[in-house]
C-alpha positions as CSV (number, residue, x, y, z in Angstrom):
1,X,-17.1,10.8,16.0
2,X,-17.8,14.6,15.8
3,X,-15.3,17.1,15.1
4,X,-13.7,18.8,18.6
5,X,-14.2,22.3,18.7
6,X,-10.3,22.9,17.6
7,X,-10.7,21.4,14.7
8,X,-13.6,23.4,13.7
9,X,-11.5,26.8,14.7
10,X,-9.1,25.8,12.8
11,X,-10.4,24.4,9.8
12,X,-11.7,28.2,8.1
13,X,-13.9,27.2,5.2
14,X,-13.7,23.7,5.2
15,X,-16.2,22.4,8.9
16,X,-18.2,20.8,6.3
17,X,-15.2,18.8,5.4
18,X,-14.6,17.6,9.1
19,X,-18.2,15.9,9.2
20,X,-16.8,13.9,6.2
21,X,-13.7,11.8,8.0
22,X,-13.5,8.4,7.9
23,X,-11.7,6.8,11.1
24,X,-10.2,3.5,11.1
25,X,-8.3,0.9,13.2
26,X,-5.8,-0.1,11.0
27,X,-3.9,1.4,8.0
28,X,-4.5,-1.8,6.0
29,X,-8.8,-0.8,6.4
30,X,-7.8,2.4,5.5
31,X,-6.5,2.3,2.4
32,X,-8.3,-1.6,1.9
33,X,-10.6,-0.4,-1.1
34,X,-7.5,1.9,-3.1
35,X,-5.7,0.5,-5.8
36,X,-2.6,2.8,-5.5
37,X,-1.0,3.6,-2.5
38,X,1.5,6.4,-1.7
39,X,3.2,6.7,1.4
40,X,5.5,9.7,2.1
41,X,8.9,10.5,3.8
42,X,11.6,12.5,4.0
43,X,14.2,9.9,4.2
44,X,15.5,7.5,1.6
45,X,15.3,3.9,3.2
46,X,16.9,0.7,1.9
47,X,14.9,-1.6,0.4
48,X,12.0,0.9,0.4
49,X,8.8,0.6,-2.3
50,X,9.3,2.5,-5.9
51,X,10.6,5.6,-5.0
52,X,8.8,9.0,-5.9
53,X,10.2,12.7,-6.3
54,X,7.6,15.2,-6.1
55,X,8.3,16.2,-9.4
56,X,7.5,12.6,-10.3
57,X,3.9,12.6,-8.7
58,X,1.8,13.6,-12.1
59,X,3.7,11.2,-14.6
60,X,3.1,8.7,-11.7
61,X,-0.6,9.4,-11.4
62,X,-1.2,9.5,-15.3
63,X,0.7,6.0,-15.6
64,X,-2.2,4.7,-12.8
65,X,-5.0,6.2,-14.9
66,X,-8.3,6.3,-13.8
67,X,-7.2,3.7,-10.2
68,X,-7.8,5.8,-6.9
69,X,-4.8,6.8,-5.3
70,X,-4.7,6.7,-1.3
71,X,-1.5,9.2,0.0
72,X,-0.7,8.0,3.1
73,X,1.3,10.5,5.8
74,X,2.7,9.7,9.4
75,X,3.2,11.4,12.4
76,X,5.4,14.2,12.5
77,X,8.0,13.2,14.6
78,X,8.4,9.4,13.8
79,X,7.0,9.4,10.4
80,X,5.5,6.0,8.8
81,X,6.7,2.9,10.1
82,X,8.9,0.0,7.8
83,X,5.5,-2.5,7.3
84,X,3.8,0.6,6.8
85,X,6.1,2.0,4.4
86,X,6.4,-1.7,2.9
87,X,2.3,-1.6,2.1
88,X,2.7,1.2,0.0
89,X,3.0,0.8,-4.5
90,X,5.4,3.9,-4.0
91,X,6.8,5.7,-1.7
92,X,7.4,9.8,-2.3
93,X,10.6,11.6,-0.8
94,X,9.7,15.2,0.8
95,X,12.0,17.8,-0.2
96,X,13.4,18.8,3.1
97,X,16.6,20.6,4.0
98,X,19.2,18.0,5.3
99,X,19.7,20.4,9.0
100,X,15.6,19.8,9.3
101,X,14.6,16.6,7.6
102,X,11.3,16.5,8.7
103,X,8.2,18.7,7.6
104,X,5.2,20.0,9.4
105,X,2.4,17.1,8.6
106,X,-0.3,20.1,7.2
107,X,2.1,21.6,4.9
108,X,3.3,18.3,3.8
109,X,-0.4,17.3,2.6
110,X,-1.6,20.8,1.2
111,X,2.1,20.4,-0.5
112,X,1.6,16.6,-2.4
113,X,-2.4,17.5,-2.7
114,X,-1.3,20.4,-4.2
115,X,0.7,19.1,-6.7
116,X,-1.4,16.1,-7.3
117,X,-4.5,18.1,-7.8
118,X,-2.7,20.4,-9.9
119,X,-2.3,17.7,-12.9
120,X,-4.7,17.3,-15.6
121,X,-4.4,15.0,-18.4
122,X,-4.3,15.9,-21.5
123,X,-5.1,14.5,-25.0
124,X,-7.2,11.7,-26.2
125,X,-8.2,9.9,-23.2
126,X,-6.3,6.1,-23.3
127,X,-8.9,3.1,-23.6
128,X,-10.1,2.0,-19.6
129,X,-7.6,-0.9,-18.3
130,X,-8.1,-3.3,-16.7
131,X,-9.3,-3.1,-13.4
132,X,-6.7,-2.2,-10.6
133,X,-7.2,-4.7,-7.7
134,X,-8.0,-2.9,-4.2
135,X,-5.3,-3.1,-1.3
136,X,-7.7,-5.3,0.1
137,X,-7.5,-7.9,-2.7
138,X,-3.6,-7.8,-2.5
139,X,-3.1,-8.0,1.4
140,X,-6.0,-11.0,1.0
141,X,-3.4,-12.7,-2.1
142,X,0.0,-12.1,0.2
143,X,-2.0,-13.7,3.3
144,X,-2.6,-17.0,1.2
145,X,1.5,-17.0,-0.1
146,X,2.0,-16.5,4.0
147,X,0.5,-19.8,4.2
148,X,2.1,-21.4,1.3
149,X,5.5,-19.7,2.6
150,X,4.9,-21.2,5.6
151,X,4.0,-24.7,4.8
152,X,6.7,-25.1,2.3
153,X,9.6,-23.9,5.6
154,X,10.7,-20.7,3.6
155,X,10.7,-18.9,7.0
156,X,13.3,-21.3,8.7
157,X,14.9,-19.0,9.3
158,X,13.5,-17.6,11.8
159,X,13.0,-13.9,10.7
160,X,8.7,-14.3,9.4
161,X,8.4,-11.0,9.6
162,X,11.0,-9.2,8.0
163,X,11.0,-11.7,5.2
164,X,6.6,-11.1,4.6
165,X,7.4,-7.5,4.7
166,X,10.2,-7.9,2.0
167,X,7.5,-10.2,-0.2
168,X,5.1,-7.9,0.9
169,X,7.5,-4.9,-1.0
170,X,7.9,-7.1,-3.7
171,X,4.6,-7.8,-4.5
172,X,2.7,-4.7,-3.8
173,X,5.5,-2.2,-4.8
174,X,3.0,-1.3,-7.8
175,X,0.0,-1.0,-9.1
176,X,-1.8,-4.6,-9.8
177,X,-4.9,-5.7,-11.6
178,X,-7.3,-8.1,-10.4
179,X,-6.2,-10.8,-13.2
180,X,-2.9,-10.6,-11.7
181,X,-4.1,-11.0,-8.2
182,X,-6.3,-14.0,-9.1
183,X,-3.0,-15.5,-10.2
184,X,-0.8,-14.8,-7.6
185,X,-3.1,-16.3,-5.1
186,X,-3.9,-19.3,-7.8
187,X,-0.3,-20.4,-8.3
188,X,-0.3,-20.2,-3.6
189,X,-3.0,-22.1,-3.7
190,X,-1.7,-25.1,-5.9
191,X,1.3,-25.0,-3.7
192,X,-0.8,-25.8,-0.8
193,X,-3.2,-28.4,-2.8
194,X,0.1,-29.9,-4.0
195,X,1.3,-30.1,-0.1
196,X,-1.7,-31.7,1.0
197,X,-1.7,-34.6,-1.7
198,X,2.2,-35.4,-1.2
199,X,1.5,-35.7,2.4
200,X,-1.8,-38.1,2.3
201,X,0.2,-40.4,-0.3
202,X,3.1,-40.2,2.0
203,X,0.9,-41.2,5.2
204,X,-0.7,-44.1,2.5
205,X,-4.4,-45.3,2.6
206,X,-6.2,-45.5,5.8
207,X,-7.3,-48.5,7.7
208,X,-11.0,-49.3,8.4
């Protein structure tokens, strides 16, 4: 989709840049192929993903290393939603005064871009780790323990969704490496294997 002709007014310098967005249905395509992701608010909410200060943001970026980081930002007057906020490693709190809690969404990004962009690391560059896995790779290992959840009743209780967005929290609330996603979604999938055999011995041999 081409840039409207308000968007290239307002964007002095930087057109070029508006031929370069990527648009996408869903926040989970958006940020599917980033390792770290960063949501941002100005509230502090309970049970919310690692919490960030701004001041925080280049010791936070360093401890990632070379992973790209996705900064996600909502609208202005209803900021990110709870499963978006729960899809997020961290989540950074705005400085805002308390009489106006909310910020305007451009200065807000040229605010955290600025700060992130500003760090540079110094000293002897660490050895590479081991790869981050993408957001894809973690929403695909939390949608195989949704099934093993499921199958073993865990959501009796009737509240599936606030409970995956709490595992979802819990799992994704940092950075994770591909080693440790294989693992996650090896130790599901036994659950389910396991399942399966109990209930073909229970149901015994079948008749010809």
């Amino acid at each position: 989709m081409a840039p409207d002709a308000d968007s290239i007014r307002l964007a002095v310098g930087a057109a070029d840049l508006l031929e370069t967005i990527a648009r996408f249905p869903t926040l989970s395509a958006a940020v599917a192929e980033f390792p770290v992701v960063v949501t941002t608010s100005s509230f502090r909410g309970r049970g919310r993903a690692r919490l960030l200060e701004l001041s925080q943001i280049p010791p936070f970026l360093a401890e990632a290393g070379p992973a790209g980081t996705a900064f996600v930002f909502g609208p202005e007057r209803s900021g990110l939603t709870e499963d978006e906020l729960a899809r997020a490693s961290a989540c950074l709190r705005l400085p805002t005064a308390p009489a106006f809690p909310t910020m305007n969404l451009s200065h807000a990004v040229a605010l955290v871009l600025g700060v992130a962009t500003a760090f540079t690391a110094t000293g002897n560059p660490a050895p590479d780790p081991e790869p981050w896995a993408p957001a894809a790779e973690i929403e695909g290992a939390l949608g195989h323990w949704d099934r093993a959840l499921e199958a073993i009743g865990f959501y009796d209780t009737g509240h599936r969704d606030r409970s995956l967005r709490d595992w979802r929290r819990l799992v994704a609330g940092r950075p994770m490496s591909l080693r440790e996603v294989k693992i996650l979604r090896g130790v599901a999938n036994r659950v389910l294997v396991a399942l399966r055999i109990r209930g073909e011995r229970e149901r015994g041999p079948r008749g010809d």
